[in-house]
N, C-alpha and C positions, 0 to 999 in steps of 0.2 A: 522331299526325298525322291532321287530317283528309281524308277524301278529297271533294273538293267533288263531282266529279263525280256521284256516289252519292248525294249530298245534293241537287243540283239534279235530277238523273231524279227523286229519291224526291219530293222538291216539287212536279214536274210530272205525275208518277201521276198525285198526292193531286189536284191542281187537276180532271185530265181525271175520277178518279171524281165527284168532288164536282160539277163542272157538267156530266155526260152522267146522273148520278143513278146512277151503276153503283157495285154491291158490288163487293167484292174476289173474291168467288166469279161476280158477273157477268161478270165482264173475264178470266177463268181461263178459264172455259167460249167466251167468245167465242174467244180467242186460242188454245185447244187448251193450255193449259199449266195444271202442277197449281199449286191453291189456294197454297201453300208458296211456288212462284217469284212469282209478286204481291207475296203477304205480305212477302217480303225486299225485293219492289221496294219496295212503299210505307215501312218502316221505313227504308230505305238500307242494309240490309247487302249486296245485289249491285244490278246496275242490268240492266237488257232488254239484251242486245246480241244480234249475227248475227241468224240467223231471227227471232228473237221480237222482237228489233228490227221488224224490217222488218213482220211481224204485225202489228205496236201500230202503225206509220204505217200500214197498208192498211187494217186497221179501222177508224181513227179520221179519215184522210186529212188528218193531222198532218203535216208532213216526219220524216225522223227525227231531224235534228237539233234538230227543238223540243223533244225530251225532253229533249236539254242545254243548251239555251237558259236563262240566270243570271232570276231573277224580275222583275229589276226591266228586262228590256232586254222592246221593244213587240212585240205578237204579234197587232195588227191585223190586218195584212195577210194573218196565216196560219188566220184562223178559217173552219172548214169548216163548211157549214151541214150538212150531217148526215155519221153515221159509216158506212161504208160495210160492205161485207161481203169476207171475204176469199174470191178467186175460186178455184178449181180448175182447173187445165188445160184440161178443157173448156170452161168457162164462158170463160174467157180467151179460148179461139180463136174460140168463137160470137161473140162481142164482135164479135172482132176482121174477121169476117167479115161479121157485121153492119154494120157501121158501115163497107165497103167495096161497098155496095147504095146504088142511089139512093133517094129519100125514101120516092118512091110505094112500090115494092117492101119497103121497113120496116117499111110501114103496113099491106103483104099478110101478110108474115111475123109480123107479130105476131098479126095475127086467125088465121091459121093455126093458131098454138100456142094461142091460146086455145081456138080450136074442139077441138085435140085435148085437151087437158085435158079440155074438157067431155065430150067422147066417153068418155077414159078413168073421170072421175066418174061416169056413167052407166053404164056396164060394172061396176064396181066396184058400185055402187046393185044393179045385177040380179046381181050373183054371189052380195052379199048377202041377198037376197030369195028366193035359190032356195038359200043354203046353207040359211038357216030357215023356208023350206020341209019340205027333207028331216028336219028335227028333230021 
């Protein structure tokens, strides 16, 4: 008996590697899952579900039901102009507090962080200058 289900995920991998241009070892490393669970996705012998489900739509900002979505039904409406990244707790609540700031203040906090990066690039440049120094 076939199991369609298995067989539409595995179709719909196949399509997202082939037009995001990703290996099967790309989309493992993205998603935190070993090379082996892909590889079953892509042939159909298991399909993405729970967490790794939800992974593979946060990455790609797919729904999760377009991985079982049949080939030939329209997926116009669902195409995401790029793949996104999966966030962390923190990153999640930054967001989230982010986007609870008016405009102006967005516009502060982001030059903010970029200054401290540059601070930290700079620090990091003279820790290196002064570890090979001491050599």
């Amino acid at each position: 008996m076939k199991d369609t289900t298995k067989e539409t995920s595995s179709f719909r991998i196949n399509q997202l590697l082939h037009e995001r241009r990703w290996s099967q070892t790309d989309l493992a490393k993205k998603l935190g899952v070993s090379s082996q669970a892909v590889q079953q996705w892509v042939k159909g012998s298991s399909s993405p579900r729970g967490k790794n489900l939800a992974k593979l739509s946060n990455l790609t900002g797919l729904p999760e039901h377009w991985f079982f979505m049949a080939a030939d039904e329209t997926t116009e409406a669902l195409q995401i102009s790029s793949p996104g990244k999966i966030l962390d707790a923190r990153q999640e609540r930054l967001i989230e507090l982010f986007e609870q700031m008016p405009e102006a203040e967005k516009d502060h906090m982001v030059r903010l962080f970029e200054e401290k990066v540059k601070e930290y690039e700079r620090l990091l440049s003279e820790l290196i200058a002064l570890k090979n120094k001491t050599k």
